[in-house]
PAFIBA-720773 format. One line per 10 residues: number of its first residue (from 1); for each residue x, y, z of N, C-alpha, C. Coordinates in pm, whole numbers. Example, Ala and Ser with C-alpha at 12.3 -4.5 7.8 and 13.67 -1.06 7.14 Angstrom:
<kedrens>
1	1319 -569 780 1230 -450 780 1320 -330 780 ~ 1285 -225 708 1367 -106 714 1290 3 787
</kedrens>
This chain:
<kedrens>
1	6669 10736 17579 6759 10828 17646 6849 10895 17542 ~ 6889 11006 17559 6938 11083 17440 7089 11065 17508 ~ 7211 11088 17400 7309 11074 17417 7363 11240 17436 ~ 7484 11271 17510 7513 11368 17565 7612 11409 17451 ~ 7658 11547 17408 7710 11575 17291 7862 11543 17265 ~ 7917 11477 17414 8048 11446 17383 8067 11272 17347 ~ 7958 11233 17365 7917 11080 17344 7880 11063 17171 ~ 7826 11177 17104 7749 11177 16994 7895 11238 16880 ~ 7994 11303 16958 8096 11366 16862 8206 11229 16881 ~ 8217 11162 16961 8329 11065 16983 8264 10979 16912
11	8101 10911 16862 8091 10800 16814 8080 10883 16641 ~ 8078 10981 16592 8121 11071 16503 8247 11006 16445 ~ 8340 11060 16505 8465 11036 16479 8503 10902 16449 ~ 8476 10824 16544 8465 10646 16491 8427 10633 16416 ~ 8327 10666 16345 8261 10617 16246 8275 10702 16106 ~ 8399 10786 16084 8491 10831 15968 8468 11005 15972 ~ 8356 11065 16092 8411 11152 16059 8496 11244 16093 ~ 8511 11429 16050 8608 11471 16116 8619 11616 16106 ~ 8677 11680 16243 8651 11826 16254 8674 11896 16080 ~ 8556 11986 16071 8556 12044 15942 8565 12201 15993
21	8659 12262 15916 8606 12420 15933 8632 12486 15792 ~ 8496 12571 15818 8476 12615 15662 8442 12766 15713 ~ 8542 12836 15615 8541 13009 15597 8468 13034 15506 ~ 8328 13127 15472 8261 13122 15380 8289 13303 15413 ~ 8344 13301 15244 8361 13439 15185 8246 13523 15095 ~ 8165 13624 15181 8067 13658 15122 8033 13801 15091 ~ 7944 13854 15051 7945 14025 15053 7763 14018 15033 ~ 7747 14117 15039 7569 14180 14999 7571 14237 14907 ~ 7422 14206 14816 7408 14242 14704 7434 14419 14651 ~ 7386 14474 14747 7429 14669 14789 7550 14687 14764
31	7688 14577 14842 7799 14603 14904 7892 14534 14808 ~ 7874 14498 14708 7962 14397 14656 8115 14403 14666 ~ 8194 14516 14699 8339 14526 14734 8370 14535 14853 ~ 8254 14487 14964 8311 14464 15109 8265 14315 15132 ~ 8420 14233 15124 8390 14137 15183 8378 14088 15282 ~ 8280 14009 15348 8256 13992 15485 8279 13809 15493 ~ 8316 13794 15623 8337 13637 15610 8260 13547 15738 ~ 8225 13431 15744 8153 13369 15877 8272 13245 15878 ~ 8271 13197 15994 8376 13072 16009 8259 12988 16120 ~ 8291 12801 16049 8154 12773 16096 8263 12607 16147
41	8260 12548 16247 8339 12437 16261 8232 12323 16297 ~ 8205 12218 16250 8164 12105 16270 8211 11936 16207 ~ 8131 11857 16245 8220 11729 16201 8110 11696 16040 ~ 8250 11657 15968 8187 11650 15841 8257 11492 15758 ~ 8192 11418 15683 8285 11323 15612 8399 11380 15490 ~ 8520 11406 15495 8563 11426 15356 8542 11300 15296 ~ 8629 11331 15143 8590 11488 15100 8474 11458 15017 ~ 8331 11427 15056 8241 11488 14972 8147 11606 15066 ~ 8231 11603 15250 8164 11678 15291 7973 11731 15269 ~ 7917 11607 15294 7757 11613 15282 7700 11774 15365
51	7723 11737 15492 7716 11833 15608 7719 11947 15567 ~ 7841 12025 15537 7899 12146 15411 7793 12186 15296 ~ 7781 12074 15201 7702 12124 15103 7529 12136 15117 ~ 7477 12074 15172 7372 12096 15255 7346 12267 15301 ~ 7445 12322 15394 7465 12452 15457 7474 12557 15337 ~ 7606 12521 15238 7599 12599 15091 7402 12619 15023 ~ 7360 12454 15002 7299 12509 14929 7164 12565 15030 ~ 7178 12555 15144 7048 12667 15296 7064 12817 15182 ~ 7243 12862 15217 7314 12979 15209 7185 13017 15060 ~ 7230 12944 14989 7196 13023 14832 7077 13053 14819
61	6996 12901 14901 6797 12933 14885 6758 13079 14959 ~ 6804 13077 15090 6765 13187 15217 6813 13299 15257 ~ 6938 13294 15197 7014 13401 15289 7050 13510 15201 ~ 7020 13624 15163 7048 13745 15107 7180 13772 15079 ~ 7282 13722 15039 7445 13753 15032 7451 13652 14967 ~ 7546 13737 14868 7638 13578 14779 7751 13542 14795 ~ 7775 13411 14779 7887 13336 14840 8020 13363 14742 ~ 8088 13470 14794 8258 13496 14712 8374 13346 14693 ~ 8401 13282 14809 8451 13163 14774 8403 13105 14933 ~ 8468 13015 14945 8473 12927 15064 8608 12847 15075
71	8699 12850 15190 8798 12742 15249 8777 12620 15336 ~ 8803 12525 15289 8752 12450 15422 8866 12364 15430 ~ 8939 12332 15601 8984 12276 15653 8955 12183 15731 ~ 9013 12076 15711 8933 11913 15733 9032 11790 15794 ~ 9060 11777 15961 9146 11674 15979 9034 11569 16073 ~ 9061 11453 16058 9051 11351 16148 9121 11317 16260 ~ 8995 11336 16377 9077 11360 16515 9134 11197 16548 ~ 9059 11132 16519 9118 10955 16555 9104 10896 16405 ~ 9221 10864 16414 9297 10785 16249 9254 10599 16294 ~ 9239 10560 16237 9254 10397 16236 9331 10315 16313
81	9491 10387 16300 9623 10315 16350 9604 10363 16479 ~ 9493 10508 16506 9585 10570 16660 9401 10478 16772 ~ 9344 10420 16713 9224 10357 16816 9260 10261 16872 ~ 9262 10155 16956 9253 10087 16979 9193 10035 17149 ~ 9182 9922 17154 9090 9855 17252 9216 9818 17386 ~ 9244 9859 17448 9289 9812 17544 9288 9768 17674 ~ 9316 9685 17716 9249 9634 17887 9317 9625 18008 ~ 9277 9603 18037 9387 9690 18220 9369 9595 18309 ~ 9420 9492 18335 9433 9416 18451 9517 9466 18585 ~ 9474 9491 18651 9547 9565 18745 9435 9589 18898
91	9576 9665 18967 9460 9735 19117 9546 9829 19110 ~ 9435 9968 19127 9517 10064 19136 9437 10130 19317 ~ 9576 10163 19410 9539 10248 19506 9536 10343 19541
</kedrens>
């Protein structure tokens, strides 16, 4: 049974990683003084960011435009201190 994508991003996060967003600053070989940019958000490990460089090196083999710089912004949605297991004895009506 396949897991549903909010099941697959929450066990993500448990397991170290964390929303990544990366601005990739680029232009065409024709165009070189118009820069054009893509913004791409997914979960990535910092910082060696595997996920990221993987996509860079797609960009360089396939894609006709060269890469001007790149930003990437990188937080962890659940920290260590903020998880925990808690249990509920109770009745609620």
């Amino acid at each position: 049974m396949q897991q549903n994508s909010e099941e697959s991003d929450l066990g993500r996060q448990l397991a170290g990683y964390g929303l990544t967003t990366a601005s990739v600053f680029y232009y065409m070989p024709e165009r070189p003084k118009l820069i054009q940019s893509f913004v791409w958000q997914f979960y990535d490990v910092a910082p060696d960011h595997p996920r990221l460089e993987r996509f860079l090196d797609y960009w360089r083999r396939e894609i006709d435009a060269a890469i001007h710089s790149v930003e990437i912004a990188h937080e962890r949605l659940i920290k260590p201190s903020e998880w925990r297991l808690a249990a509920f004895e109770g009745r609620l009506n």
